[in-house]
C-alpha positions in Angstrom: 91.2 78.9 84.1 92.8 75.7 82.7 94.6 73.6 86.1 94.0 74.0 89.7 95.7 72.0 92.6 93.4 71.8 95.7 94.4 70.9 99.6 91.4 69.9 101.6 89.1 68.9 98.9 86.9 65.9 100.2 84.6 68.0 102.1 83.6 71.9 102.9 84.6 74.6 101.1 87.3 72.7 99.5 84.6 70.2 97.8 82.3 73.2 97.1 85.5 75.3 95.1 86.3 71.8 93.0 83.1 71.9 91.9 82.6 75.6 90.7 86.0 75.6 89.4 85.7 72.6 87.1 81.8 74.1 85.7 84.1 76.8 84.8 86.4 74.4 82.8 89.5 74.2 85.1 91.1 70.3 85.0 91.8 69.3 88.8 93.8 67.6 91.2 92.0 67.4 94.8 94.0 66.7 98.0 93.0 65.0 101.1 93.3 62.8 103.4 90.1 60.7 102.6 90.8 58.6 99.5 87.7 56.8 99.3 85.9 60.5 99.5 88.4 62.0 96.8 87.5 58.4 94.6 83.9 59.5 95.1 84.1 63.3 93.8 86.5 62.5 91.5 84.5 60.4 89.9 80.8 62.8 90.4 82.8 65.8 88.7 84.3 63.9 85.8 81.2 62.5 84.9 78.6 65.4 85.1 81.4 68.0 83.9 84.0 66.2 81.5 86.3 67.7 83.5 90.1 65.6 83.8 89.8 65.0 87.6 92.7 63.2 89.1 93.6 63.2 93.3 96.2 61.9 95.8 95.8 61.0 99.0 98.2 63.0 101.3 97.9 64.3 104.8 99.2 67.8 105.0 99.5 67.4 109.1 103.1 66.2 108.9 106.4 67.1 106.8 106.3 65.5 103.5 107.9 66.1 100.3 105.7 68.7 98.5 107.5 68.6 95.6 105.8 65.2 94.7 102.1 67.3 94.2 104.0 69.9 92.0 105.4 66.8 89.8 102.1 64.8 89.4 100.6 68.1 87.8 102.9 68.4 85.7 103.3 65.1 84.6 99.7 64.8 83.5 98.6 68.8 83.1 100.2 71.4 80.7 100.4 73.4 83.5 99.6 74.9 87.1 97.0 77.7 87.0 95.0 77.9 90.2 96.7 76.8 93.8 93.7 76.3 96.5 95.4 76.4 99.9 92.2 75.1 102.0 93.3 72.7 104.3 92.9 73.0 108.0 91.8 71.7 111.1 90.4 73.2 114.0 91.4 73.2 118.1 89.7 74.3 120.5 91.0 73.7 124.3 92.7 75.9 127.0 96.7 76.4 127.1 96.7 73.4 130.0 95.3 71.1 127.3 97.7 71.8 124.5 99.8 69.2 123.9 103.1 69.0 121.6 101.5 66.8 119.1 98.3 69.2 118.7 100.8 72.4 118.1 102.6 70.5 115.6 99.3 68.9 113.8 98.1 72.6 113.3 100.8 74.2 112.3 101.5 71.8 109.5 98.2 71.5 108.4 97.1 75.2 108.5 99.9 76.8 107.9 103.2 75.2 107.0 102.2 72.8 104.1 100.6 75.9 102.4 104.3 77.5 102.5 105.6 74.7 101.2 103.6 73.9 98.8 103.1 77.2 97.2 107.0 77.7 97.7 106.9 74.3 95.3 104.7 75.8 92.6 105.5 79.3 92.4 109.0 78.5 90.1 106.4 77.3 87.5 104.2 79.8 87.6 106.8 82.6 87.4 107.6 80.3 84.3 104.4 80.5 82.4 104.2 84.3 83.6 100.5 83.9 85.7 98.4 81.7 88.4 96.6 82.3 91.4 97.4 81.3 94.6 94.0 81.0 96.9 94.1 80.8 100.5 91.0 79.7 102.4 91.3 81.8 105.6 89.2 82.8 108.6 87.9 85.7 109.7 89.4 84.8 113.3 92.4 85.8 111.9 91.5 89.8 113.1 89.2 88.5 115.8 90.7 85.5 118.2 88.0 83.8 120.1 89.0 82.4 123.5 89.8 79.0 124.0 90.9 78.8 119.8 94.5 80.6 120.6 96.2 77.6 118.1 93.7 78.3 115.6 93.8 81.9 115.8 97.5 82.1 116.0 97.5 79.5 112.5 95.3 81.6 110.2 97.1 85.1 112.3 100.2 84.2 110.6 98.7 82.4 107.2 97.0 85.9 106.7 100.4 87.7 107.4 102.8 85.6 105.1 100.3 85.6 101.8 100.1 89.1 101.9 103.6 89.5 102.2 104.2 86.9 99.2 101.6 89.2 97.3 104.4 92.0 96.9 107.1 89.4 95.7 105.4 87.6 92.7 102.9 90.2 91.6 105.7 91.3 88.9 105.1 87.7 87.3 101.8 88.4 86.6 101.1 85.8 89.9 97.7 87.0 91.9 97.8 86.0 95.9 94.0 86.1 96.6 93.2 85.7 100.5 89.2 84.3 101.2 88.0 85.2 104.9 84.5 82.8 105.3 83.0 83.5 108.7 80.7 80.5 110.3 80.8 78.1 107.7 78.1 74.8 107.9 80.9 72.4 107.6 82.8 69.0 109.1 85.0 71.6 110.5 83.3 71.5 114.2 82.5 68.0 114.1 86.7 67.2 113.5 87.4 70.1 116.2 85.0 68.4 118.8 82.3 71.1 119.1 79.6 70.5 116.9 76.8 69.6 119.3 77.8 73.1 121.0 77.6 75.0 118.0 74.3 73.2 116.8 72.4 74.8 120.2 74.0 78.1 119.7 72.8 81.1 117.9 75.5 80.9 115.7 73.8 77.9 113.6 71.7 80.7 111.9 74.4 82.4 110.4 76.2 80.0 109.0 77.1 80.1 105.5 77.0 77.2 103.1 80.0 76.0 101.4 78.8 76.9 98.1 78.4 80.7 98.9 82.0 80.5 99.7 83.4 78.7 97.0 81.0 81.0 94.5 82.8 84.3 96.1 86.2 83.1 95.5 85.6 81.8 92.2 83.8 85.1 91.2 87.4 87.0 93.1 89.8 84.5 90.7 88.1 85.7 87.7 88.1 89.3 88.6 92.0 89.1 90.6 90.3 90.2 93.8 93.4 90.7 96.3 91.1 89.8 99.1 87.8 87.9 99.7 85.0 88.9 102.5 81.7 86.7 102.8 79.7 90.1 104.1 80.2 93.8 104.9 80.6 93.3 108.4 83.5 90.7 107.1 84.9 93.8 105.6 84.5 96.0 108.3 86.2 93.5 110.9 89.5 93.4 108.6 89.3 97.4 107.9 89.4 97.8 111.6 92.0 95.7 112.6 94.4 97.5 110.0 93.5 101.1 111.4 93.8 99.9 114.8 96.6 98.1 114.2 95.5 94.7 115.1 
């Protein structure tokens, strides 16, 4: 593990990967839309792992030029081992309360700025002849919830395209690794206006922490995993939607 690019990486999951990744001496650059945050970390993981740590400030929820991340690691990394795709926000609302805006936010942030992104890295990878590309998933994507049909339909497709991309880059010695976290004890319900709810549920007691996510993946990277599962049951939801055929 040498460089790793991650989106989403002020908070969550996203903050709990930086740091196992960089204990395992991988150089970073974090993404997200909180710069003081990124400052922060930046800063924490530097100093308590030596690590090079740099970030950038970018929101993933609109069309930008991708290409700009790809050139920054470059331009101050030998190269581009590990790409995190871990950004994404939450919705949850019926079809009346769907608005234009919050189809477009999604979509770019949970599913067409990975594309682009890892369309922007892959030339260099196929280069250098290996790298991971990570994608922090959901478990939703083989069980929609009501009420979440933008989410759902986000991390539905993110699901289908990686492992479609898996079967085109494999032969460059590229490893597409997809991570399914259930109920993770994140921002995420806070930013998708449900955390209250979710705090008087049930559901609080099986919540996962961040850094039993971010251990699994790092644990799959290092062993080229194709596919990530927090639990059995994890595994048995996915194996059940293939043989039913979703």
């Amino acid at each position: 593990m040498k460089t790793a690019i991650i989106t989403g990486a002020s908070s969550g999951i996203g903050r709990a990967i930086a740091w196992e990744l960089a204990r395992e001496g991988t150089d970073l650059l974090l993404l997200s839309r909180n710069e003081e945050k990124l400052r922060t970390l930046s800063k924490e993981i530097q100093t308590a792992t030596g690590r090079k740590v740099l970030y950038i400030p970018f929101d993933l929820s609109s069309g930008r030029n991708y290409d700009l991340i790809t050139n920054i690691a470059l331009e101050n990394f030998d190269s581009i081992d590990i790409l995190v795709n871990n950004a994404g926000i939450g919705y949850s609302g019926s079809i009346e309360e769907i608005t234009r805006e919050d189809i477009e936010r999604i979509f770019w942030t949970n599913l067409f700025s990975h594309i682009l992104l890892t369309r922007s890295v892959i030339p260099y990878m196929k280069q250098q002849e290996r790298g991971f590309i990570v994608n922090i998933i959901s478990l939703v994507a083989f069980k929609p919830m009501k009420y979440w049909g933008l989410y759902n339909a986000s991390k539905s497709a993110m699901e289908g395209y990686f492992k479609t991309l898996r079967q085109e880059v494999k032969k460059y010695g590229i490893h597409v690794i997809n991570v399914y976290p259930g109920w993770t004890d994140t921002s995420f319900f806070e930013n998708a206006g449900i955390e209250q709810k979710v705090k008087n549920s049930f559901i609080k007691r099986f919540m996962d922490s961040p850094e039993f996510v971010a251990r699994k993946t790092v644990k799959a990277i290092k062993k080229k995993k194709k596919a990530v599962y927090m639990h059995w049951w994890g595994w048995l939801l996915a194996k059940c939607h293939g043989l039913m055929g979703g």
